[in-house]
Structure formats: structure tokens, C-alpha cells
N, C-alpha and C positions, 0 to 999 in steps of 0.2 A: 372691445377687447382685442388685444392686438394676438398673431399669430404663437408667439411666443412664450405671452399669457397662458393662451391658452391648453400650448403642448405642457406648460405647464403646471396647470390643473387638471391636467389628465393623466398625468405622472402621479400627482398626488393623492389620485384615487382610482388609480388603476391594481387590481385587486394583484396583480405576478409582483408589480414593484414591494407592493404590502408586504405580502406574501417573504417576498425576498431577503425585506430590510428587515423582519422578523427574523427571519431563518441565521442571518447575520448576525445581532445581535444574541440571540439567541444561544447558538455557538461560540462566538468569542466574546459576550458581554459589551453593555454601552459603551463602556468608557472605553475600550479597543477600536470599538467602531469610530466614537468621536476622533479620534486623532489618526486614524487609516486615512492613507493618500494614496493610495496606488488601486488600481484596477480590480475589480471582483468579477469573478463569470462564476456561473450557478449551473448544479445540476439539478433540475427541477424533481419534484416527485419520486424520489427513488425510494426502493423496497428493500429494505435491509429484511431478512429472515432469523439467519441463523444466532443464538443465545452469544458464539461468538462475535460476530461480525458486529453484533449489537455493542457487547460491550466494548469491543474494541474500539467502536465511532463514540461513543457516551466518553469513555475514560483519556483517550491520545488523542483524537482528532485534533481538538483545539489546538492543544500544545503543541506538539509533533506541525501543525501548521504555521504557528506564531512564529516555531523557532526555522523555519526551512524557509519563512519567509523573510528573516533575519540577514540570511546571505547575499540578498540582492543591498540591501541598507547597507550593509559593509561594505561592497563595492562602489560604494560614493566617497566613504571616507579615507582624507588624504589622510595614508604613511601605513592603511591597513596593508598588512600583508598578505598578497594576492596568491602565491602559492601555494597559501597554506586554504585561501578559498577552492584554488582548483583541486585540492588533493580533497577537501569535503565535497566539493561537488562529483567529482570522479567516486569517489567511495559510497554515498550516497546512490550515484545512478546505478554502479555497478550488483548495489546489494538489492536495489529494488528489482531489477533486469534479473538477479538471481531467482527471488523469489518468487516472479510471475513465470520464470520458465519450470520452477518445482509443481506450480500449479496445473501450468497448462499440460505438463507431464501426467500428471495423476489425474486433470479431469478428462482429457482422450483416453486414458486408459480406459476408466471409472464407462467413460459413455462407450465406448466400442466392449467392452464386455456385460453393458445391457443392450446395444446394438444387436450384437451375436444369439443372445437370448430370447428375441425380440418383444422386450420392455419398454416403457413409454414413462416420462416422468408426470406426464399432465396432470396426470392426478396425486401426484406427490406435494405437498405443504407444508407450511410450517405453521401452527394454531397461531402463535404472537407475533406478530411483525411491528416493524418499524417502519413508517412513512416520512421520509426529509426530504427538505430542499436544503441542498450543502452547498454552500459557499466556497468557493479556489483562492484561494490567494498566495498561490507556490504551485510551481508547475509540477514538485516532489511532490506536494500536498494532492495533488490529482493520481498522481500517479500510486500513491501512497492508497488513496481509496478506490481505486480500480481494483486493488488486489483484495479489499473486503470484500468486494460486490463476488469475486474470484475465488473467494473461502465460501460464501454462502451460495455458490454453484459447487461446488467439491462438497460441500458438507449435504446438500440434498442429492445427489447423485450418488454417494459414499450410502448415504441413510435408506434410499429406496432401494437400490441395488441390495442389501442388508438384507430390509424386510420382503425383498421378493426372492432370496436364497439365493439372487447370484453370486455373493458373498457372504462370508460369516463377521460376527460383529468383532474377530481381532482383526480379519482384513480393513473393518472399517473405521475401527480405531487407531490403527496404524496410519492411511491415508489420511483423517484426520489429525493427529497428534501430528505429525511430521509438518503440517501445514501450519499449522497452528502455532508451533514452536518458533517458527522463521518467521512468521508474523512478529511475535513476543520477540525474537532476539533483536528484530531491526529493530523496535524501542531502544534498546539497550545501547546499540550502532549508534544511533543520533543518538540518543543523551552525553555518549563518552565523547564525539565529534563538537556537539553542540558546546560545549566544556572547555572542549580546546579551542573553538573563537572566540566565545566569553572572555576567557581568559587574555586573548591576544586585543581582545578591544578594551578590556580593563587596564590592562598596561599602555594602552593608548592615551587612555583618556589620563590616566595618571601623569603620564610624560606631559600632554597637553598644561595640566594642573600645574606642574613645574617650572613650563616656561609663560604662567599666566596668560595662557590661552584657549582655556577650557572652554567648550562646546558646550549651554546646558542643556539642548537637545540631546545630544550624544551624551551627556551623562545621565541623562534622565532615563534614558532610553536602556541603559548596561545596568543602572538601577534596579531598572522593573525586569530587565531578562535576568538577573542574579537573582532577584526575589523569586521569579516565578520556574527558575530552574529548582533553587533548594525546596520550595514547596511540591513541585511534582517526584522530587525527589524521595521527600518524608511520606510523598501520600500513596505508596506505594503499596499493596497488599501481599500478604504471600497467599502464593498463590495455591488454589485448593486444589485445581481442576490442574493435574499430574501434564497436561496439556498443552499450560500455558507456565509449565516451569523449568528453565533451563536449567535450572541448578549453574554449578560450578563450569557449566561450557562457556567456550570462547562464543561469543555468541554469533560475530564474523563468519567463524569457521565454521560455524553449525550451519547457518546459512549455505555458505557456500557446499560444504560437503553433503546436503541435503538434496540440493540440485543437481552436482553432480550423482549422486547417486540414482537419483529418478531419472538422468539422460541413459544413465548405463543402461537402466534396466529397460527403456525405449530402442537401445542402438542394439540390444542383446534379442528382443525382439524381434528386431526386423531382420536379422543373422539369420535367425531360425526361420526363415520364410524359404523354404526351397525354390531355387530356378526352375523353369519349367525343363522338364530333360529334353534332349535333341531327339529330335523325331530318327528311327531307323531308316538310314539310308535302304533305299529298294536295289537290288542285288538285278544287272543287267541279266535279261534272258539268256540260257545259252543256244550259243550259234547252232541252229541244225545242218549237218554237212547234205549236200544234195546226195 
């Protein structure tokens, strides 16, 4: 058996790759997988806790990934229009960049005022958790699940603090819902983005069609992202938990004005930290005359 063989039967039964190709499929279905070319890196064993963070990975993940990872596909094909890529990818970074900075707001607060207390979360839990291996395939898509793992630290930090009275349950319903919200509105962000390249690679391929030069890769491809936009579309719930319902908000601005809000109250903070006062100058002896 030559070298080669053999690293490649040890691929085939090494239990991480198992593990992996599972976890793949899994999340984004066989037939995604069969036809995936491009790189995948895995976060192994991660702990999701919180009932949100849960269903946020169960419900968007997949999607919210297929279509973030659409953008780099588009950047192959000749006559797409590329400004209209960097103004999603700019919009994109910018909303995710907001809402880890609302977080990381609120979970230093959350921990410096059990800090102050001195509370300990180790024994804080969640009874149900979730155990994944998640799969990347979008650099949005990573960054995208950073911020679940970053709810389900705000949301046991928020809950202990709760139950050991350093706060009461609207402080930590407040901290939660806020978090929550900007979660649920970035869906909304990329669905209306994700819309507007749809659309700009369907008038591609149409133009193509016209001058009998249709791609059926690339049609096949605006096919299944049109199917699989209007079905996440319809499979939407309303939603029960007051939490994850923006209602009638611009969901952009809710983001953004969400973040700013939580720096304010960081910068309004540290205002209130008094300087240390100047020590009293010592007053020279007076001269005694001989």
C-alpha cells in the first residue's frame, strides 16, 4: 500500500473528518454538499446554551450562510456588478461590527457589576444545551456565529446577575431584548441585500439568454438561490417572544441606534469616574527673624 493509499484510509475512518462530513451535511443538506467547491473550516464541539442562540443556529444559520456565501460566486462572474458587491459587503461588515460592539457593551457592563458584587458565574447553567460541530463557509458566516456564542454569554450573565439580585428581571430583560432584537433585525439586513444581488445576477443571466450565451451553471445556481430565498421568506414565523419582534423598525437603524446607544452609556460611565484631586501644596515654613 503505497503512502497515499494509505493517508487515505485514514481519512476515511478517522472519526473528526466523520464527525465533520456529518456536521456538513447536516446543516446544509447532501445535495449542497455534493456540489460545494470551495474550502470549509469547522468549529468543533461548541456549546450553544441559551433557547435563543439555539434557535437562532437551528432556523438562519444555514441560509443566512448559503447566501453570504453567494458573494464570493459573484465575484467570478463576467459583467456582475462589483459596486453593488462592495456596497453588500461594506453594509454587511459594518452591521455585524455594530452588533458585537452592543454586545460587548452590555456583557462588560453585565460582568463588572457582578465583578463589584463579588459573584462568580461557575455555577450558573443552562439545563438544555446544544453541542455542534459548525461548519464556515463565509467569513460573514463566522463572524455571524461569533455573535450567537456572544448572546449566549449576555444571556447567562444577564440571568445570574438576575437571580443573585444584582439586578432585577426588567434590567434583564432589557439587556436581553436589545440584544436580541439586532440579532433578528441583521436577518432582515441580509434578506433585503441578499434581494438586491439576486436580482442583479437574474438580469444577468437573462441578458446572457438573449445573446445565446447562457451559463447553465449560473442559471442553475440564481434558480436554487430564488427558490430558496422565496421559501425562507414564506417560512417565517411571527414571532411570539416580544424579543425577537421588530415590528415596523427599520431594522438597519435599530441596529445601528442600539449600539450607539450602549457606547453612550459606556462613555457616560467613565465621565463619571472622578480624577484623583491634586494633592495640597505644603505651605513654605515661615522665616524666623534672628
Amino acid at each position: 500500500m503505497t503512502a497515499a493509499t494509505e493517508s487515505t484510509a485514514q481519512l476515511q475512518v478517522d472519526p473528526v473528518s466523520i464527525r465533520r462530513q456529518a456536521a456538513l451535511e447536516d446543516v446544509f443538506g447532501a445535495k449542497f454538499v455534493s456540489r460545494f467547491q470551495s474550502p470549509v473550516i469547522f468549529i468543533d464541539s461548541v456549546v450553544l446554551q441559551s433557547p435563543t442562540s439555539i434557535r437562532f443556529f437551528k432556523k438562519d444559520f444555514a441560509y443566512l450562510s448559503k447566501q453570504l456565501h453567494m458573494e464570493y460566486q459573484y465575484r467570478s462572474w463576467k459583467g456582475f456588478n462589483q459596486e453593488m458587491l462592495e456596497r453588500y459587503n461594506e453594509i454587511i461588515t459594518k452591521k455585524l461590527d455594530s452588533i458585537n460592539l452592543l454586545m460587548t457593551n452590555w456583557v462588560n457592563r453585565l460582568q463588572k457589576l457582578l465583578d463589584q458584587n463579588n459573584v462568580k458565574i461557575e455555577g450558573s447553567i443552562y439545563p438544555n444545551v446544544l453541542t455542534v460541530t459548525v461548519p464556515i463557509i463565509a467569513a460573514h458566516a463566522r463572524s455571524y456565529f461569533v455573535l450567537l456564542t456572544n448572546l449566549d454569554r449576555l444571556s447567562l450573565l444577564a440571568g445570574t446577575a438576575n437571580l443573585l439580585g444584582v439586578i432585577d428581571s426588567k434590567q434583564r430583560a432589557e439587556a436581553e431584548m436589545i440584544c436580541k432584537k439586532a440579532v433578528r433585525a441583521f436577518r432582515s439586513v441580509l434578506q433585503a441585500e441578499v434581494i438586491k444581488l439576486y436580482r442583479e445576477a437574474d438580469r444577468l443571466i437573462k441578458e446572457q439568454h438573449s445573446r445565446g450565451e447562457a451559463d447553465s451553471q449560473m442559471a442553475e445556481a440564481i434558480a436554487e438561490q430564488g427558490k430558496a430565498i422565496a421559501e425562507f421568506a414564506a417560512n417565517q414565523e411571527v414571532e411570539s417572544d416580544i424579543g425577537l419582534d421588530i415590528g415596523g423598525s427599520d431594522p438597519s437603524q435599530l441596529i445601528d441606534d442600539a449600539a450607539a446607544a450602549s457606547s453612550a452609556v459606556v462613555n457616560a460611565s467613565r465621565s463619571r469616574v472622578k480624577a484623583p484631586k491634586p494633592k495640597a501644596e505644603v505651605e513654605a515654613p515661615a522665616t524666623v527673624s534672628p
